[in-house]
C-alpha positions as CSV (number, residue, x, y, z in Angstrom):
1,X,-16.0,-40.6,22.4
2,X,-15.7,-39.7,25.9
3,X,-13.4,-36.1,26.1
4,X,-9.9,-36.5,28.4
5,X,-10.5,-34.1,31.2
6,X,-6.7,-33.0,30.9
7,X,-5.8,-32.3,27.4
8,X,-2.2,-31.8,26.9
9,X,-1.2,-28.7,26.1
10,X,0.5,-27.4,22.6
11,X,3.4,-26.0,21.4
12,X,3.0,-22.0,21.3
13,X,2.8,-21.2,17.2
14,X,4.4,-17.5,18.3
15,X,8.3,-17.4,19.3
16,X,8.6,-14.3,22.3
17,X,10.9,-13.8,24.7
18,X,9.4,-14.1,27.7
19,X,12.6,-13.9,30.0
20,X,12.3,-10.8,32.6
21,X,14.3,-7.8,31.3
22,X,18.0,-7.2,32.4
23,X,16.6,-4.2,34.6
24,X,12.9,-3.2,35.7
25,X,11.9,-0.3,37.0
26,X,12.2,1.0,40.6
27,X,10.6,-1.7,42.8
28,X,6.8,0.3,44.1
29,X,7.5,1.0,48.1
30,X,5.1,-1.6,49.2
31,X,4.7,-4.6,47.0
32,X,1.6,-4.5,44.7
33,X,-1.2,-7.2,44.1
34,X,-3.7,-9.1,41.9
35,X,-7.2,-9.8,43.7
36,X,-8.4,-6.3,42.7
37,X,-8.0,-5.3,39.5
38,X,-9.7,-1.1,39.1
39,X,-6.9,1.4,38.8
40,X,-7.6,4.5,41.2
41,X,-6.7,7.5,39.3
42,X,-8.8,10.8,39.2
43,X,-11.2,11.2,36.1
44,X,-9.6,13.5,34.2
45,X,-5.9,12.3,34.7
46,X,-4.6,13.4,31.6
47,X,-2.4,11.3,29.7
48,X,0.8,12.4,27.7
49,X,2.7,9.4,26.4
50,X,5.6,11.8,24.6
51,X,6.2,12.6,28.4
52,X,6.6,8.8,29.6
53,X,10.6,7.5,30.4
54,X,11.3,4.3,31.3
55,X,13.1,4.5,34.5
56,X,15.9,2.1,35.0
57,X,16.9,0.2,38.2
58,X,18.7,-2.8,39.7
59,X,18.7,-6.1,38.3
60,X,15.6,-7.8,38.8
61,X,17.2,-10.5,41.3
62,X,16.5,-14.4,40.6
63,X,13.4,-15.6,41.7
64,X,15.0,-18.1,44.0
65,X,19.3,-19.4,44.6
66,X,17.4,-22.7,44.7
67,X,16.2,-22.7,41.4
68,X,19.3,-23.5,39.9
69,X,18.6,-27.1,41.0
70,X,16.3,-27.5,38.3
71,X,16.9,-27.9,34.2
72,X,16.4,-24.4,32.7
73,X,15.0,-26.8,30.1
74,X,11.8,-27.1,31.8
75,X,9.1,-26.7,29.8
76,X,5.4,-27.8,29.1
77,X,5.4,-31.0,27.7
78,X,7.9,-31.7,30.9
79,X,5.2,-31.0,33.4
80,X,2.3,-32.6,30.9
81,X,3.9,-35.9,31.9
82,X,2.7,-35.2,35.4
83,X,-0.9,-36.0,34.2
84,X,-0.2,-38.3,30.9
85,X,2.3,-40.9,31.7
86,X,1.9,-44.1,33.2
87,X,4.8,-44.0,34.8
88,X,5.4,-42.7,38.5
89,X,4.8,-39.4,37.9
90,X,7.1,-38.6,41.0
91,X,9.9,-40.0,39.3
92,X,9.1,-38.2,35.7
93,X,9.4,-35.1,37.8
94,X,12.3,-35.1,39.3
95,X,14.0,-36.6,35.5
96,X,12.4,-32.9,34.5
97,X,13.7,-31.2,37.0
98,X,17.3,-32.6,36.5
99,X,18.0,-34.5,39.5
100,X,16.2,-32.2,41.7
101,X,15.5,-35.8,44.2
102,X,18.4,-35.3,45.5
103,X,17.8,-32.1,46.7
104,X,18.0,-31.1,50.6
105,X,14.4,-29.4,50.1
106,X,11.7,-30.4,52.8
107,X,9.3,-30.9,49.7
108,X,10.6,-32.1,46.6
109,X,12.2,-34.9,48.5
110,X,8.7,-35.7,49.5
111,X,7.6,-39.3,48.2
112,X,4.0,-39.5,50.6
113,X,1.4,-37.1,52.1
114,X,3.2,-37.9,55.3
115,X,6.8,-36.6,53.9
116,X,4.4,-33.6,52.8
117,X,2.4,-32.3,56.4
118,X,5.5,-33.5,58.0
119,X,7.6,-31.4,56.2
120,X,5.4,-28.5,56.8
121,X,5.1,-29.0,60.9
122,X,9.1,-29.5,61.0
123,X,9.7,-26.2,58.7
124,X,7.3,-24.6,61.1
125,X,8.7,-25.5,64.2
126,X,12.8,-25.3,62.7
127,X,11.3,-20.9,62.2
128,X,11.8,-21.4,58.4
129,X,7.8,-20.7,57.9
130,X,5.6,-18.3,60.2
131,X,2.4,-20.6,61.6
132,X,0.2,-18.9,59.7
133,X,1.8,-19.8,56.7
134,X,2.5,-23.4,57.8
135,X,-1.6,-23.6,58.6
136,X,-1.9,-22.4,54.8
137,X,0.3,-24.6,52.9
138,X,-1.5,-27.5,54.9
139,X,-4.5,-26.5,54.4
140,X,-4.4,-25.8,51.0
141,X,-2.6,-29.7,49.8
142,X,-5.9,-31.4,51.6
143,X,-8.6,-28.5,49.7
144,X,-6.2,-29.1,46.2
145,X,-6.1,-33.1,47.1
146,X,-10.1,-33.6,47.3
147,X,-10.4,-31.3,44.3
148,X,-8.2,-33.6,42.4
149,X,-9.3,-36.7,43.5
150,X,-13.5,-35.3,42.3
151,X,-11.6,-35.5,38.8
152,X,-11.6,-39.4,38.9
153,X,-8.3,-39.3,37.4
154,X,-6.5,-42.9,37.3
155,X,-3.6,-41.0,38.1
156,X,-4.6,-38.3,40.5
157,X,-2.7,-39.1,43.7
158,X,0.2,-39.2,41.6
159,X,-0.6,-35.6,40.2
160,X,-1.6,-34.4,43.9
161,X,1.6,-35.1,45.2
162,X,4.2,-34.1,42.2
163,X,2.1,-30.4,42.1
164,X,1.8,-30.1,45.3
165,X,6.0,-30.9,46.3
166,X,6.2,-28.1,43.7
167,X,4.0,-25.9,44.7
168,X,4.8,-26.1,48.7
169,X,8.4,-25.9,47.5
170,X,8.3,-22.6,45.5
171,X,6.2,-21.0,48.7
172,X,8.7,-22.0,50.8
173,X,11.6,-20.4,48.1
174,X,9.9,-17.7,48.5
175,X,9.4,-17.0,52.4
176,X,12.9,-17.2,52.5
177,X,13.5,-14.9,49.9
178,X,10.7,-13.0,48.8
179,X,10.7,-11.9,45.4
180,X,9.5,-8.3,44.9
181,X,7.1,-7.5,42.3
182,X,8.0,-3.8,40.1
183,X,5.0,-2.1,38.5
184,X,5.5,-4.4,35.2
185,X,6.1,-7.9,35.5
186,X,7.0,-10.3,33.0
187,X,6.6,-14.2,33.6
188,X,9.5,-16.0,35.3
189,X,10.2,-18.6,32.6
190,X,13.8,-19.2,33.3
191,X,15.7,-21.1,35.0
192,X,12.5,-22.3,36.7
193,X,9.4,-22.1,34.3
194,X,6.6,-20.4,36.8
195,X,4.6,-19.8,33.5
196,X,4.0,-23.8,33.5
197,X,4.3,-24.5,37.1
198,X,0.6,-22.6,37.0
199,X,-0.5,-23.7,34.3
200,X,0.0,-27.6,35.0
201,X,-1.2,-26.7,38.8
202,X,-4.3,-25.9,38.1
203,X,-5.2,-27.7,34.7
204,X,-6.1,-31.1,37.3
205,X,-8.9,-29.0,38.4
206,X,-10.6,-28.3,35.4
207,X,-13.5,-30.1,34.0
208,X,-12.4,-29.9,30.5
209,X,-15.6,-31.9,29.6
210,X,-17.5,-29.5,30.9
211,X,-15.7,-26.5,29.9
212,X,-16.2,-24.1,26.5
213,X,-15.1,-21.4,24.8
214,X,-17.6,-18.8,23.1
215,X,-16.6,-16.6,20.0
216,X,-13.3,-18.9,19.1
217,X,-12.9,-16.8,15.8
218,X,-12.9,-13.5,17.6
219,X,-10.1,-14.5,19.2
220,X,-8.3,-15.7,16.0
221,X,-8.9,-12.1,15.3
222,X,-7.3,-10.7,17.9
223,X,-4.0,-12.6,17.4
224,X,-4.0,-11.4,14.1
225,X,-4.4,-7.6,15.2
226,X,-2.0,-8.3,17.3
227,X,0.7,-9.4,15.0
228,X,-0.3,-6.6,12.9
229,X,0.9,-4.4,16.0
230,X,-2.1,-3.4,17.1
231,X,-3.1,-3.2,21.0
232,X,-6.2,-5.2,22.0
233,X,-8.0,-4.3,25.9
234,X,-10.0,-7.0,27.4
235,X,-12.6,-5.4,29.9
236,X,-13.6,-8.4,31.9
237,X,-15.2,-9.8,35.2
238,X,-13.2,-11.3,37.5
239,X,-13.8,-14.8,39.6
240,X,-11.0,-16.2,41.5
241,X,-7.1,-16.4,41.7
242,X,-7.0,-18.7,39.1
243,X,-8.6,-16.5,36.1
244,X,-5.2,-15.9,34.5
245,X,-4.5,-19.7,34.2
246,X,-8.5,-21.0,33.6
247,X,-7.9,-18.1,30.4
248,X,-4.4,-20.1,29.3
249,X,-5.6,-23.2,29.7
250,X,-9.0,-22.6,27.7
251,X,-6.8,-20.9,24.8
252,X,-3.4,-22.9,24.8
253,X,-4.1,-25.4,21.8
254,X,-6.2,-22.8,19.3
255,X,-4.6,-19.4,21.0
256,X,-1.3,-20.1,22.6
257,X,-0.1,-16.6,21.9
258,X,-2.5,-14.8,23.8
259,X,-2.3,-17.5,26.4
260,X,1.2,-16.7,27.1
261,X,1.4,-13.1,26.3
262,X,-1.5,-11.6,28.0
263,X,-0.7,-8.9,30.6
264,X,-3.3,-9.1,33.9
265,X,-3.9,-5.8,35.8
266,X,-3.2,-6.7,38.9
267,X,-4.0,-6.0,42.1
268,X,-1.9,-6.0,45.4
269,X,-3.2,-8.9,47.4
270,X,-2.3,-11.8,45.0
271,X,1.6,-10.3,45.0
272,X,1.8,-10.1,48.5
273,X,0.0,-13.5,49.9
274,X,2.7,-16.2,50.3
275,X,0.4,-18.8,49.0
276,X,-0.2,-16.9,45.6
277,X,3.0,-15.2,44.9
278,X,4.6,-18.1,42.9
279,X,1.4,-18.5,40.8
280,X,1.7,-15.0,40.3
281,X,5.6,-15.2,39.5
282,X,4.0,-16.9,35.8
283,X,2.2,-14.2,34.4
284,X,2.9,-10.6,32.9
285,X,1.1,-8.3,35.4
286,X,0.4,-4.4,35.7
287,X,0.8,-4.2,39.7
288,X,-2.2,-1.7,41.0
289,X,-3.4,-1.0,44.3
290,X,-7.3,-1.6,44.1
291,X,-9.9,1.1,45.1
292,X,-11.2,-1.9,47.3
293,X,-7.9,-1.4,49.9
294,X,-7.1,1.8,48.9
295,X,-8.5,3.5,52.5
296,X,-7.8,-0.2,54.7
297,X,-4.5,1.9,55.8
298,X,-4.9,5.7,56.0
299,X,-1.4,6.2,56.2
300,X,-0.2,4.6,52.6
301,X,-3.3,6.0,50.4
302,X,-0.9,8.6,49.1
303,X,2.2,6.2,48.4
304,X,-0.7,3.5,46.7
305,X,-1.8,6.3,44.5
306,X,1.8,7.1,43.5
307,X,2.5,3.6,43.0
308,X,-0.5,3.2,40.5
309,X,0.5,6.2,38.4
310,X,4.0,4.6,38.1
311,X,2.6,1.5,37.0
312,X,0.3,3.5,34.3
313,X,3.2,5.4,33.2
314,X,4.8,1.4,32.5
315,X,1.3,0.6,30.7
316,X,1.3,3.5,28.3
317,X,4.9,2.6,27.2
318,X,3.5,-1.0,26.3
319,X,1.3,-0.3,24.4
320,X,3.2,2.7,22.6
321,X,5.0,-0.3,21.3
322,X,2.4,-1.7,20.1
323,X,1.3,-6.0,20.0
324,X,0.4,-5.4,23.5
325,X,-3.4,-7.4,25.0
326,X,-3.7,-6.7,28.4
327,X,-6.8,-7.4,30.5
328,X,-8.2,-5.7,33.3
329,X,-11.3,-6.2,35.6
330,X,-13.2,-2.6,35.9
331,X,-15.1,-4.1,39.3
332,X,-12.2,-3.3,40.9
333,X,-11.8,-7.1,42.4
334,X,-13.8,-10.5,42.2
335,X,-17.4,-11.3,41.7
336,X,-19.3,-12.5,44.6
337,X,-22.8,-14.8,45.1
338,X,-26.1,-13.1,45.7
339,X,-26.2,-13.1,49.5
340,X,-30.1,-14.6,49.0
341,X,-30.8,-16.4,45.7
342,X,-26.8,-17.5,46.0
343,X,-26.7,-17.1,42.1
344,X,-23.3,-15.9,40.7
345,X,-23.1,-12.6,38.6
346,X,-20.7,-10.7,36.8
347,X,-19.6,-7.3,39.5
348,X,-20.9,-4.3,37.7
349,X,-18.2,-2.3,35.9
350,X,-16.8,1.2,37.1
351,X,-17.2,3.9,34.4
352,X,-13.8,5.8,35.9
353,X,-12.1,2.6,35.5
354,X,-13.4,1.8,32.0
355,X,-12.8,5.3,30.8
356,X,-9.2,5.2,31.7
357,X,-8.3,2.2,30.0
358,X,-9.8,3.4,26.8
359,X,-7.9,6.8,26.8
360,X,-4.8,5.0,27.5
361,X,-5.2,2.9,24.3
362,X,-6.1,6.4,22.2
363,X,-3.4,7.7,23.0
364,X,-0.9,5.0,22.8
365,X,0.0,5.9,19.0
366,X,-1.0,2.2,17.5
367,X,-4.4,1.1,17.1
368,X,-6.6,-0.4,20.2
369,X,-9.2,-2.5,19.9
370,X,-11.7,-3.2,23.4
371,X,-13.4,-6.0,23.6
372,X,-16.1,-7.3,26.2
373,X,-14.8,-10.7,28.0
374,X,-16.8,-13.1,30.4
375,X,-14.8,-15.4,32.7
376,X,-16.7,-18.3,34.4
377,X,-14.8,-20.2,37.1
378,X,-15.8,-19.3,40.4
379,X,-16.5,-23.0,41.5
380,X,-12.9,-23.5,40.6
381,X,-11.6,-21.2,43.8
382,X,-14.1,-19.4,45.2
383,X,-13.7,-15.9,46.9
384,X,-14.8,-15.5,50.7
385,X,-18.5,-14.1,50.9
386,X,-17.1,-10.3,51.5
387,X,-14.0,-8.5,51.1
388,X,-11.7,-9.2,53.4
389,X,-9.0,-6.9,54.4
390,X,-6.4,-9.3,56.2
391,X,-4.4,-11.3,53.9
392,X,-4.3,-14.9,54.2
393,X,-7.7,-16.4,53.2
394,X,-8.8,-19.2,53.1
395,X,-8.8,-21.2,49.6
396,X,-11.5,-24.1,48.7
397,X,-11.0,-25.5,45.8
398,X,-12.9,-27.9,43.3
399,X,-12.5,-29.8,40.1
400,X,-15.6,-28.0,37.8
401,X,-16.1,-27.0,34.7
402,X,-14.9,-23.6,33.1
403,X,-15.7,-21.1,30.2
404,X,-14.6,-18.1,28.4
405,X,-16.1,-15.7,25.7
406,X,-15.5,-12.8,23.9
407,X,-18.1,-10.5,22.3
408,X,-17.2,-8.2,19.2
409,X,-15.0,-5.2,19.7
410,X,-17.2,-2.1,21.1
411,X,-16.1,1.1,19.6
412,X,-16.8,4.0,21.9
413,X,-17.0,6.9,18.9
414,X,-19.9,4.9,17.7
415,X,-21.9,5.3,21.2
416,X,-20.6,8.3,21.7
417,X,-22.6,10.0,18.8
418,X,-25.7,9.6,20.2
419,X,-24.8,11.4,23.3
420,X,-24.4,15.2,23.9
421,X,-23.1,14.7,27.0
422,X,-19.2,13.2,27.6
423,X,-20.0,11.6,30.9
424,X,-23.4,10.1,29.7
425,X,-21.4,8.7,26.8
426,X,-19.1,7.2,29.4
427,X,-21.7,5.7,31.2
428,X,-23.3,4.2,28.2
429,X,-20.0,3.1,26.7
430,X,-19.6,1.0,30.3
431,X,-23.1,0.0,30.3
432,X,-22.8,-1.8,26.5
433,X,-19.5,-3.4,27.8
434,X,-20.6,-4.7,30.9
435,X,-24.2,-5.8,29.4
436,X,-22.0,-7.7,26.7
437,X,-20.0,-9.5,29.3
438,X,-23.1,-10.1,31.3
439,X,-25.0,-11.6,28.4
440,X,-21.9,-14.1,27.5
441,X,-22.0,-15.4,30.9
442,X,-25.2,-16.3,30.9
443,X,-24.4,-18.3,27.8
444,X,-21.8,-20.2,29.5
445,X,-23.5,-20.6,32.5
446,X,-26.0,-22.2,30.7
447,X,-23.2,-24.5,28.9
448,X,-22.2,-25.8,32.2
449,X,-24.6,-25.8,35.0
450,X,-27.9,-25.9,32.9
451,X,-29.7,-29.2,32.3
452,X,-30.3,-28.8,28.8
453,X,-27.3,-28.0,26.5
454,X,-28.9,-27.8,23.2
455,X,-29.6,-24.5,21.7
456,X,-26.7,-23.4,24.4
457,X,-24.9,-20.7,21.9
458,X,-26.9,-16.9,20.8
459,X,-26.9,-15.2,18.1
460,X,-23.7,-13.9,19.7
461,X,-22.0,-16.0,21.7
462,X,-20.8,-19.6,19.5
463,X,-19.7,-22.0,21.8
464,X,-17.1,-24.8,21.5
465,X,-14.7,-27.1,22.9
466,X,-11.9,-26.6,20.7
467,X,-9.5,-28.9,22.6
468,X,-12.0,-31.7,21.2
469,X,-13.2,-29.8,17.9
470,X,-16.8,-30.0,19.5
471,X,-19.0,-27.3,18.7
472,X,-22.6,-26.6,20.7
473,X,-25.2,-25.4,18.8
């Protein structure tokens, strides 16, 4: 039976409340970011969680006035419809979004790709968006249209314009209002569901024929740890801005809790860029200022390395409570293609970074658990070739296949024994992480771009689809 390429998602089998706290801490000086993901702290930082307060601030404002257009009822099955029905998806939209379509807003009054680029050239000219944003948002609806359209979709001009209306319209929100990130976010889920709004953006771009999942049970096992109160750290690669929804999506039907509930280390760039914000808006992130930009502005390195002690202070008193999974990319920001060969590779791992993670979770006061985690998605929204320091890149987008793995908890005592030395056992304690992450993306990469897909899973890595039940042996 041939696979749907957009499974719908499921009901989450965990209640949480994932509305934003009555009061976050003190807003960082300069808003933090996601592309990078390393924290810059010295070595030997030491860590005293009794010492840790919670500081408390002003109410976290709305995300936008304009939101209360829309049904606080908006959830996922809502914006399913978007790729399911057979309907006019335009018009199941705006039903969702409780009479929204009659809305002043350039966008979601939008009924053709003219109304759309229109829209954009008149808010542009009006002084409601800066040009380089306007040149954004217009590039970025014909890069997500093609994408779409590679699908084959019956359906997908209908899904191009009803995400992109949204999406163009929660940029524009924001430009008008920009919403400040503190060094803890939660996911905006009310009145206007963010968390969703990702999640059903991107899901048209994924090849969910294509796409696996490697180690399902260990994940299983990591909910369950979870609900037991224990803290689990994901030490990962990172590929694009679209990692924290490929990771939902992949684990919303078997895993829905830690598809909603995972916290993202984040770096600065993907809370600052207009284009990304909104996305960003959905998901729990740790703001950080990578060691990648640290030294672009000599002039804020000391405020950025304040700023990312606040936000470790805010990630100590998580997981002091305990339940907490949060993931974090020790490259310190996304991998990139071999300049020659081309060929895509997990970024190696920095030991500082790795090393900090894990003392936070010793000394958090519940039990931590780290676990190796390969990410595979880079055709989805590749980087740019090299770093870039401006924000504002450009964004090309495909429809391809996906995966996601996890390898078996690594436990540093146990390396550590056979080392004399505290900083070799460091080094060896990042080298069997990052060799673990390494080894299950080669596994996936051979899922999804090899010829041959027998004899895909190791000894190791167990591969599946378990949107379809399909497992590849």
């Amino acid at each position: 039976m041939r696979l749907s390429a957009f499974p719908p998602p499921s009901s989450s089998a965990f209640l949480s409340n994932n509305q934003p706290p009555a009061s976050a801490a003190a807003a960082l000086t300069s808003p933090p970011s996601f592309s990078c993901l390393s924290l810059l702290l010295p070595p030997r930082f030491a860590f005293s969680t009794s010492s840790f307060v919670l500081r408390s601030g002003p109410p976290r404002r709305p995300a936008c006035p304009r939101q209360m257009l829309l049904l606080s009822s908006l959830h996922g099955n809502a914006m399913a419809e978007l790729v399911t029905s057979s309907d006019d998806s335009r018009v199941v939209a705006a039903e969702k979004r409780g009479g929204a379509e009659s809305s002043t807003s350039t966008f979601l009054d939008a009924r053709t790709e003219e109304d759309i680029l229109s829209g954009i050239r008149k808010d542009a000219e009006a002084g409601r968006l800066p040009s380089t944003v306007a040149e954004g948002m217009e590039e970025l609806y014909h890069n997500y249209r093609k994408a779409v359209l590679q699908s084959g979709h019956p359906k997908a001009s209908d899904i191009v314009l009803s995400n992109m209306c949204l999406a163009l319209d929660r940029i524009l929100v924001d430009v008008e209002d920009p919403f400040v990130f503190p060094p803890y976010h939660k996911a905006l889920r009310e009145p206007f569901d963010y968390y969703q709004f990702g999640q059903n953006y991107i899901r048209p771009l994924i090849d969910f024929r294509n796409s696996y999942v490697g180690n399902i049970s260990i994940f299983s096992d990591m909910e369950e740890k979870l609900q037991q109160g224990h803290n689990i750290i994901l030490m990962s690669n990172h590929q694009t801005e679209a990692d924290p929804a490929v990771i939902a999506l992949l684990l919303e039907r078997t895993n829905p809790h830690i598809a909603e509930n995972l916290i993202y280390v984040a770096g600065d760039r993907v809370v600052t860029d207009p284009l990304c914000k909104p996305f960003s808006m959905g998901r729990n992130l740790i703001c950080v200022y990578s060691k990648k930009h640290m030294f672009d502005i000599p002039e804020l390195v000391e405020m950025k390395k304040k700023a990312n002690i606040r936000s470790l202070k805010e990630m100590a008193m998580l997981l002091r409570n305990g339940s907490q999974i949060i993931w974090i990319a020790p490259s310190g920001g996304r991998d990139r293609p071999d300049p020659v060969t081309g060929e895509w590779h997990p970024a190696p791992f920095d030991t500082s970074s790795v090393d900090n993670m894990r003392r936070l979770a010793e000394n958090a006061g519940a039990p931590g658990h780290i676990y190796p985690l390969a990410l595979l998605c880079h055709d989805i929204m590749p980087p740019p070739p090299k770093v870039e320091k401006e924000i504002g890149e450009k964004r090309v987008i495909s429809f391809s296949g996906t995966g996601v793995s996890v390898g078996t908890e690594v436990n540093f005592d146990e390396i550590a024994g056979a080392y004399e030395n505290l900083e070799q056992a460091k080094e060896a304690y990042t080298k069997v992480l990052y060799e673990s992450v390494s080894d299950q993306y080669n596994v996936l990469n051979s899922a999804i771009y090899g010829k041959e897909r027998v004899d895909t899973s190791s000894p190791a890595v167990s591969i599946s689809q378990p949107w379809s039940n399909v497992s590849v042996t």
